[in-house]
Structure formats: structure tokens, C-alpha cells
TORRORO-957377 format. One line per field, with one value per residue (C-alpha): residue in three letters; x, y, z; residue number from 0. Coordinates in nm, 2 decimals, m for minus. Example, Ala and Ser with C-alpha at 12.3 -4.5 7.8 and 13.67 -1.06 7.14 Angstrom:
# TORRORO-957377
type: [Ala / Ser]
x: [1.23 / 1.37]
y: [m0.45 / m0.11]
z: [0.78 / 0.71]
seq: [0 / 1]
END
This chain:
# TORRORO-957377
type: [Unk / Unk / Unk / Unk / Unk / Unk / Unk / Unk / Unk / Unk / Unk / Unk / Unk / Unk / Unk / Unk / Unk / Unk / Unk / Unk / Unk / Unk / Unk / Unk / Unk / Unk / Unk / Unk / Unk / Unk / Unk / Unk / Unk / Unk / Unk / Unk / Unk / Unk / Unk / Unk / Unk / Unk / Unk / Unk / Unk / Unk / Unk / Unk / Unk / Unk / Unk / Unk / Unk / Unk / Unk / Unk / Unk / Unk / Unk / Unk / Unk / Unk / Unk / Unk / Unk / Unk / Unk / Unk / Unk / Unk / Unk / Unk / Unk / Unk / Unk / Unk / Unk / Unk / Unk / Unk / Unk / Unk / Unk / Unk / Unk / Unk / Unk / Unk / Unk / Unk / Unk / Unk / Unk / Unk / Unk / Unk / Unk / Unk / Unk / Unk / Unk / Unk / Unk / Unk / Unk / Unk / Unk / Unk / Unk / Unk / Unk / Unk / Unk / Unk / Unk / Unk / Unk / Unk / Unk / Unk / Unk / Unk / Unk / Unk / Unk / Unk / Unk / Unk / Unk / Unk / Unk / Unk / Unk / Unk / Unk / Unk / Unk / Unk / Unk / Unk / Unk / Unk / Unk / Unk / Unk / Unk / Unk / Unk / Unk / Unk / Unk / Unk / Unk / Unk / Unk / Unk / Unk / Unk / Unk / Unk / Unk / Unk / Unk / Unk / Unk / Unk / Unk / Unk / Unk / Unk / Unk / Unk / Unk / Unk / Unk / Unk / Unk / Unk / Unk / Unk / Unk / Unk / Unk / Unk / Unk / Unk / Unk / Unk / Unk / Unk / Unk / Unk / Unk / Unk / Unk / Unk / Unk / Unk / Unk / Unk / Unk / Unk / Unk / Unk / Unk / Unk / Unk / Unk / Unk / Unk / Unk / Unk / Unk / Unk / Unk / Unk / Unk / Unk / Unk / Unk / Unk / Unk / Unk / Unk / Unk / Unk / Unk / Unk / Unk / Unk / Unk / Unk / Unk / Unk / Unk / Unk / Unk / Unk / Unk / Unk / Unk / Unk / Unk / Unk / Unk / Unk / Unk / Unk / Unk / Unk / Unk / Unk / Unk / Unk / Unk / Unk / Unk / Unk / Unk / Unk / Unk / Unk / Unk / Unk / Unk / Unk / Unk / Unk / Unk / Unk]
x: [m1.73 / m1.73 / m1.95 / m1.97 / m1.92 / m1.99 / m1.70 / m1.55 / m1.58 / m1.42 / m1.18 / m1.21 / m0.82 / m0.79 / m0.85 / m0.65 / m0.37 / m0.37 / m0.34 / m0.09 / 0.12 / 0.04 / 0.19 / 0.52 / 0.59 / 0.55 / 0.80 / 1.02 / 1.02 / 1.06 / 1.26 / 1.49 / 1.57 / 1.53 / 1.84 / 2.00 / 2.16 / 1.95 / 2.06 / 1.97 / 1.62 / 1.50 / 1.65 / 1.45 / 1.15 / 1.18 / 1.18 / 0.83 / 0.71 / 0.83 / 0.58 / 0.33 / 0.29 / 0.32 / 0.04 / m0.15 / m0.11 / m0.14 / m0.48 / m0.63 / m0.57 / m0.70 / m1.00 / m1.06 / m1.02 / m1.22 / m1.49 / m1.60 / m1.83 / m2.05 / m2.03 / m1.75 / m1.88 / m1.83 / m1.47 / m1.29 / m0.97 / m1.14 / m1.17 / m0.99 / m0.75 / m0.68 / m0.61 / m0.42 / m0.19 / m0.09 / m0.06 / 0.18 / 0.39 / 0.44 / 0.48 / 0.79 / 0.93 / 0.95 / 0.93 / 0.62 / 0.52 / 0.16 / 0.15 / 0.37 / 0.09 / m0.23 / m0.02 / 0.03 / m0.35 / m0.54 / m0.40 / m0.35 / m0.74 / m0.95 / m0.70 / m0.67 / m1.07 / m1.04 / m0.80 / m1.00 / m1.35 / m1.24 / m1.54 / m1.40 / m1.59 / m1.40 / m1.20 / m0.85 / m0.69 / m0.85 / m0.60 / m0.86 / m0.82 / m0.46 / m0.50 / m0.73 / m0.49 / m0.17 / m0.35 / m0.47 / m0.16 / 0.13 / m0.01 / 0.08 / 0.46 / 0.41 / 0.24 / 0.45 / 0.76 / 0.69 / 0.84 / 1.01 / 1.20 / 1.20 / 1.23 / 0.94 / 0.78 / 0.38 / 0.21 / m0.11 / m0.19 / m0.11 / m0.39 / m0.61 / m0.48 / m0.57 / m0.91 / m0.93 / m0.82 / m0.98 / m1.28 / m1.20 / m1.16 / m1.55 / m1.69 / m1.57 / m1.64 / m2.02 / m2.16 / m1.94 / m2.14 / m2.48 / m2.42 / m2.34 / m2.47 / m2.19 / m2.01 / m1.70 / m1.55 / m1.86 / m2.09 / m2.33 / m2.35 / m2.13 / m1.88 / m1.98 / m2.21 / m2.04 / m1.77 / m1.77 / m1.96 / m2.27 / m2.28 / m2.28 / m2.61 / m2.71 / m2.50 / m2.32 / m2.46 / m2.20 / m1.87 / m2.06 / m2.08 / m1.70 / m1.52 / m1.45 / m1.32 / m1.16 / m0.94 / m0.89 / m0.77 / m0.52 / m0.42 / m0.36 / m0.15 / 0.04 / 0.16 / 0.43 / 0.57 / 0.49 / 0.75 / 0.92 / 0.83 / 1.23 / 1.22 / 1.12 / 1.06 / 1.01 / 0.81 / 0.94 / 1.23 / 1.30 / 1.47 / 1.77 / 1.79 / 1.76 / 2.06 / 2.33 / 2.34 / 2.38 / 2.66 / 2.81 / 2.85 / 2.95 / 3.23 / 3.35 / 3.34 / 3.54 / 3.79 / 3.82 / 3.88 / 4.09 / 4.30 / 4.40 / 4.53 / 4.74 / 4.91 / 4.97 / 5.15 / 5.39 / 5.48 / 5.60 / 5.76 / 5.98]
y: [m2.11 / m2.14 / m1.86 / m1.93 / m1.66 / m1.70 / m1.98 / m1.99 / m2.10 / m1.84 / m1.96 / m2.31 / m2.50 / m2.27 / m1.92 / m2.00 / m2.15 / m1.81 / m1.60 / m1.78 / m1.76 / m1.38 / m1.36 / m1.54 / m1.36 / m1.04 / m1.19 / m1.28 / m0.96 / m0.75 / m0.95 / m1.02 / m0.65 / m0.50 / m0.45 / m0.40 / m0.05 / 0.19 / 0.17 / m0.21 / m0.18 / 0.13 / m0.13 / m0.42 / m0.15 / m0.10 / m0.47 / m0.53 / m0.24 / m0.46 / m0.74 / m0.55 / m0.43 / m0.78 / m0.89 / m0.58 / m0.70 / m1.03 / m1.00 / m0.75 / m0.95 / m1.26 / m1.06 / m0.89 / m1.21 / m1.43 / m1.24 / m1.38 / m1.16 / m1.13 / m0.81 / m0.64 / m0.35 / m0.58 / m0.66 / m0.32 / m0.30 / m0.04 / m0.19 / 0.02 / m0.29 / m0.27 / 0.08 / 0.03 / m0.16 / 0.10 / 0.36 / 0.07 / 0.04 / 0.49 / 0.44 / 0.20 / 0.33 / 0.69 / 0.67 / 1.00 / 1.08 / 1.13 / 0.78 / 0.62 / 0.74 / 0.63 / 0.29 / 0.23 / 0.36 / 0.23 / m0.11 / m0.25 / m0.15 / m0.20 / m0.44 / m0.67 / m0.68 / m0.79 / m1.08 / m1.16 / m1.14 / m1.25 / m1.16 / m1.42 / m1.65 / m1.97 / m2.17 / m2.33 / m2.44 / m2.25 / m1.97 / m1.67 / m1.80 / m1.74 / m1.44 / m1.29 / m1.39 / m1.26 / m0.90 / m0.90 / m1.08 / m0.85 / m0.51 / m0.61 / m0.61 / m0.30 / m0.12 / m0.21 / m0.13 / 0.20 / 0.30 / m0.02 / m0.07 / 0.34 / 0.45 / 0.73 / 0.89 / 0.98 / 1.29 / 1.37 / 1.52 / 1.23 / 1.02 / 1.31 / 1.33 / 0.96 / 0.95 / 1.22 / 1.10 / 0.78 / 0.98 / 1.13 / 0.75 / 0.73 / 1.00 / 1.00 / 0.57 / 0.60 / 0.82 / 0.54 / 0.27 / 0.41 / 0.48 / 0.10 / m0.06 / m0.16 / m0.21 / m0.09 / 0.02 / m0.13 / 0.19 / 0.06 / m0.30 / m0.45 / m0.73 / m1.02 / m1.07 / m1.05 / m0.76 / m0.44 / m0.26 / m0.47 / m0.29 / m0.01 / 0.09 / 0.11 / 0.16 / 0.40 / 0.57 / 0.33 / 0.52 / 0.86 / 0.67 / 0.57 / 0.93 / 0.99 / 0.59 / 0.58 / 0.90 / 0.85 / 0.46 / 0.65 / 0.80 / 0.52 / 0.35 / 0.65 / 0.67 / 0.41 / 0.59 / 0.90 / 1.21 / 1.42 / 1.77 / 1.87 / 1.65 / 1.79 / 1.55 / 1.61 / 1.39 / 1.07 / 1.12 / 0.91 / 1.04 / 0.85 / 0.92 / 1.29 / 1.29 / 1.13 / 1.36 / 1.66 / 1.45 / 1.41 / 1.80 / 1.89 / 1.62 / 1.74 / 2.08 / 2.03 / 1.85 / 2.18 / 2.34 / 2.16 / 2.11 / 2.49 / 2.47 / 2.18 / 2.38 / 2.63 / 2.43 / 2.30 / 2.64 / 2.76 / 2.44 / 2.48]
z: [1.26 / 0.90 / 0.64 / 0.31 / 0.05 / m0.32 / m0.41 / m0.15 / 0.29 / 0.48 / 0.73 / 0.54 / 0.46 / 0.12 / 0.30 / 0.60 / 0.39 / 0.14 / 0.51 / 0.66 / 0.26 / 0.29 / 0.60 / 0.57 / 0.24 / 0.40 / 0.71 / 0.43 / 0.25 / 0.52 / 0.77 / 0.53 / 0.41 / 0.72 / 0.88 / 0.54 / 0.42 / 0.28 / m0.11 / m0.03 / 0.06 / m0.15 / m0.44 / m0.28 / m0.29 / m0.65 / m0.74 / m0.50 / m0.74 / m1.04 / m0.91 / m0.79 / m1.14 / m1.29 / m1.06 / m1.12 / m1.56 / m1.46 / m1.29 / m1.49 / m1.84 / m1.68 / m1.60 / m1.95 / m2.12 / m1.91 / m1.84 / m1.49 / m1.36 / m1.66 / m1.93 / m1.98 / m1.77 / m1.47 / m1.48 / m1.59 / m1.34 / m1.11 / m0.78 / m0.53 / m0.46 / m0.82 / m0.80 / m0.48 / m0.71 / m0.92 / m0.62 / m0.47 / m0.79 / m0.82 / m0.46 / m0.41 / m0.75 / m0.70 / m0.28 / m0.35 / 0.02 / m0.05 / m0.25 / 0.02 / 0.33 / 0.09 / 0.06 / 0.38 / 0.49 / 0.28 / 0.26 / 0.57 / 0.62 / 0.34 / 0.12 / 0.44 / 0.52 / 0.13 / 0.27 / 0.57 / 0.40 / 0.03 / m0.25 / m0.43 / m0.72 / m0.72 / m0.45 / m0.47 / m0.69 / m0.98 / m1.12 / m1.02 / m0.67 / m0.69 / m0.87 / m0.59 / m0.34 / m0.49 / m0.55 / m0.18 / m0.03 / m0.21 / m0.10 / 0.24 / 0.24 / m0.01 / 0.26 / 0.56 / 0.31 / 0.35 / 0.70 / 0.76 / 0.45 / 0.36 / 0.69 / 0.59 / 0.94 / 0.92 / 1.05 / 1.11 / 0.76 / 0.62 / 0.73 / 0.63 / 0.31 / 0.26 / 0.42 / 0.18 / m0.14 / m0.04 / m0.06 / m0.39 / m0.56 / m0.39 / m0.54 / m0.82 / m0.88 / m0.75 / m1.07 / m1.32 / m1.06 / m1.16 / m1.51 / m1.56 / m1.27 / m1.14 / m0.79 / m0.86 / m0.45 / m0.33 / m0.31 / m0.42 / m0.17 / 0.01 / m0.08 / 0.09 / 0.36 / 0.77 / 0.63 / 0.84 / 0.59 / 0.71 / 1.04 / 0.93 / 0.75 / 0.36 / 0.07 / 0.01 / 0.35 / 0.52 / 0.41 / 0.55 / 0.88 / 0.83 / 0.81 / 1.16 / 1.26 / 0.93 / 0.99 / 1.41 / 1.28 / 1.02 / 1.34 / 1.55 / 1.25 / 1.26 / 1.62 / 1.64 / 1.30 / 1.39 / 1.31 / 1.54 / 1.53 / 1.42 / 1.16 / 0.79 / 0.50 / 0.14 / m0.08 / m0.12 / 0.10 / 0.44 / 0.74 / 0.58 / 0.25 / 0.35 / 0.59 / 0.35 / 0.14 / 0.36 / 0.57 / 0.27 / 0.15 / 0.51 / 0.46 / 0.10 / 0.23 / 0.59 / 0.34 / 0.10 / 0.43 / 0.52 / 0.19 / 0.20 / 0.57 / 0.53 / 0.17 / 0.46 / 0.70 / 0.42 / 0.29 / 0.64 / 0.73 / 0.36]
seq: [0 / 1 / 2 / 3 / 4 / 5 / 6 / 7 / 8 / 9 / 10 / 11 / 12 / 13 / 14 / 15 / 16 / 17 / 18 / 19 / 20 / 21 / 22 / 23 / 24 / 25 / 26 / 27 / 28 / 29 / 30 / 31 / 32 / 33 / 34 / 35 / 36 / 37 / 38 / 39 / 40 / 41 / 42 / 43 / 44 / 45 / 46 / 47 / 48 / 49 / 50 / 51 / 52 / 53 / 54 / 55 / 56 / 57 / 58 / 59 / 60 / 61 / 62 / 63 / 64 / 65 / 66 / 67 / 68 / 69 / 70 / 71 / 72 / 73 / 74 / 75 / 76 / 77 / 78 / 79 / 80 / 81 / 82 / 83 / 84 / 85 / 86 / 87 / 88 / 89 / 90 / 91 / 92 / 93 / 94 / 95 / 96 / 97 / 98 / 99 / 100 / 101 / 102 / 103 / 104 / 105 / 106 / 107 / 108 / 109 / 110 / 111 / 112 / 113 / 114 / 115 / 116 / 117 / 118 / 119 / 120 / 121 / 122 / 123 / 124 / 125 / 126 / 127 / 128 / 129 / 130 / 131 / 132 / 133 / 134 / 135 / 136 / 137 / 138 / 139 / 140 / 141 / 142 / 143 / 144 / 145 / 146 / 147 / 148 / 149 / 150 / 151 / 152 / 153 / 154 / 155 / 156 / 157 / 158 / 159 / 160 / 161 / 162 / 163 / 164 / 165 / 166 / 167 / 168 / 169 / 170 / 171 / 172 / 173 / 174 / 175 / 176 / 177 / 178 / 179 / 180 / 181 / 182 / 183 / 184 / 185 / 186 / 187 / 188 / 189 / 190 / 191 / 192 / 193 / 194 / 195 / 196 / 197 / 198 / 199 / 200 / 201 / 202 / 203 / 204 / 205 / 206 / 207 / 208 / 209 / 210 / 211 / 212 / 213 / 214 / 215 / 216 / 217 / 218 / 219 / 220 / 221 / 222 / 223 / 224 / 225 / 226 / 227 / 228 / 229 / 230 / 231 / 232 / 233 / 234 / 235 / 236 / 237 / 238 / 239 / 240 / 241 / 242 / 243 / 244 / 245 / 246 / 247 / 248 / 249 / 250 / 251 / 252 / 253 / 254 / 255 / 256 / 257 / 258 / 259 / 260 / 261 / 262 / 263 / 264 / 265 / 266 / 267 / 268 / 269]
END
């Protein structure tokens, strides 16, 4: 069955064909750097961050110039999909823990509901359609990059932290929403009519009512890449890129050890 949203049918030929894109680019991306060696895909990383951060310039300048949501208080880059952007770019560049888990969290959650339920203007083949698309579409190989390309491992207090600092973005957007009337994270109404924020009562009473399924979902995304209690990570560091280089001072030192031992041997054998 087919709902309209403003500009565009959801589920019509255009939405279904930007899915389907979205999801062989993300095969593409990670299948093809998967089984790769580490160096490999924390380079491959860094160059999604490169794009990301085009995309990110790419949409928000088309945006400032155009104009296509009326005054210019309506189309600053502050949607959280747009911020999502920028977390995904310090995320993949510097491999940050807490960046990394917000990534991956936020989104494969509320980026895809933007991809499933696009608030989107104009239909295909007009260049904000692609735009939308390609801001949506991009975060998702970013976000499964994170323990599939970096190998990173989630905890528990990772999803907090995120449901947290999701909050935070919340807060601290619904005073600038007032002050301009604008809708900037949607605190203020939902996106389009038939997303999950519908269900869910009155703005902004909906993300109250979304704490507790928010963080228990963080959980359940965080059980097949869940850490082992042994295992210690530091920010931005995989299980991976952790070992090598302690393997590689226990090997320069069992070869110091070794290098007087063998001077030893050839004295006595002289």
C-alpha cells in the first residue's frame, strides 16, 4: 500500500529504487573490505569518512543556497542526520569509541526510519531527492563499519552513553526550536505522517515515552557485538588494533633476548 508524504509516494518505484541503491552500496562497502587486513579497512574507513564529509558539504550548501524549506531559519544543517554526519566523519577518522557507539546506535535507528519514512520535498530525479538519499543511504555502511570493518566490540555503557547523548542533542535543539519556530530533531512534530513517532503521543512527550525501548533496542544491537568481559578497549581502539602492537614488543623483546644468548654460545664455541 502506497502513503503519500510531501513530494514524494512512499514505497512508490523512486523510494524503493533509493532502498535497494542504499543497500547494495552498503554490501559493496563492506563485503568487499571485510575479510581484508586491518591497515586495509581502517584506510577504507578513513576514505568513507572523506565522503561522508563531502556529502555532509555537499547537502548542506545546496540547502543554504536554495532555500527549500522557506527562511533561512528553516534550513540551517541541524537535523540530527546532519549531525550524524559529522559524528560519522570524527568517527571513522579518528576510530573515538564513544563516536564509533553513537554511530552505530543512532544510525541504524533513527537515520534508517529517515530512509524508510523519507520527509522528503521533491521526488526523483530532482538533485534534493538525491541529496536526501545520499545523506540517509551513506550513514549505513558508516554505522555497520564500525565493528565490521574496525572490529570495535560494544558494552552495555555504550548504548547508555548514546541514548544519553542522544538526549543531550534533544535538549539542547528544542529551546533553538522554540526560539525560531523551527523543527529541528522533530521535537516539536513529527516528520511525516505513519513514522513511529505517531504512536507514540504528542511532541516532544514522544521521546519521554522512548527512553526505556530506545536504550533496551541499543541493547539488543549490542548483543551479537558484544565484548567479552577479559577484553579492555580504549577509545578508538578495536580488539585488533590493540593486539599488534603488544605482539609486536613481546617479539622485539624475545629477539633482544635472544640476541645476547646466541653472542654467548659463539664465545664458548671459539
Amino acid at each position: 500500500m502506497m502513503e503519500t508524504t510531501e513530494g514524494i509516494v512512499r514505497w512508490s518505484a523512486s523510494h524503493w529504487g533509493a532502498v535497494i541503491m542504499t543497500a547494495l552500496v552498503t554490501l559493496a562497502i563492506i563485503g568487499g573490505a571485510l575479510r581484508r587486513p586491518l591497515e586495509v579497512r581502517q584506510t577504507v574507513c578513513r576514505a568513507l569518512a572523506v565522503v561522508v564529509g563531502l556529502i555532509y558539504l555537499a547537502d548542506s550548501g545546496f540547502i543554504l543556497i536554495t532555500q527549500p524549506h522557506g527562511s533561512w531559519e528553516q534550513n540551517l544543517p541541524l537535523h540530527y542526520c546532519s549531525m550524524m554526519l559529522l559524528v560519522a566523519v570524527f568517527a571513522l577518522w579518528s576510530r573515538n569509541r564513544t563516536a564509533c557507539w553513537v554511530l552505530y546506535f543512532g544510525a541504524l535507528t533513527a537515520c534508517m526510519q529517515g530512509l524508510i519514512t523519507p520527509a522528503l520535498e521533491r521526488d526523483f530525479p530532482t538533485l534534493r531527492y538525491f541529496l536526501f538519499f545520499c545523506v540517509h543511504g551513506i550513514l549505513m555502511p558508516a554505522a555497520l563499519a564500525v565493528p565490521l570493518l574496525l572490529g570495535m566490540r560494544a558494552r552495555i555503557t555504550d548504548a547508555l552513553k548514546s541514548v544519553l547523548l542522544m538526549d543531550a542533542y534533544l535538549l539542547c535543539i528544542h529551546p533553538l526550536n522554540l526560539l525560531l519556530g523551527t523543527n529541528y530533531g522533530f521535537t516539536t512534530a513529527s516528520p511525516v505522517p505513519g513514522c513511529i513517532l505517531d504512536y507514540l503521543g504528542p511532541a516532544p512527550q514522544y521521546y519521554l515515552l522512548l527512553q526505556v525501548p530506545a536504550f533496551l533496542l541499543f541493547c539488543l544491537m549490542a548483543l551479537p557485538i558484544r565484548s567479552r568481559k577479559s577484553e579492555k578497549y580504549t577509545d578508538g581502539e578495536s580488539q585488533n588494533a590493540q593486539n599488534e602492537p603488544i605482539n609486536e614488543n613481546l617479539a622485539s623483546r624475545r629477539r633482544a633476548e635472544n640476541q645476547p644468548r646466541q653472542g654467548r654460545k659463539n664465545t664458548s664455541r671459539g
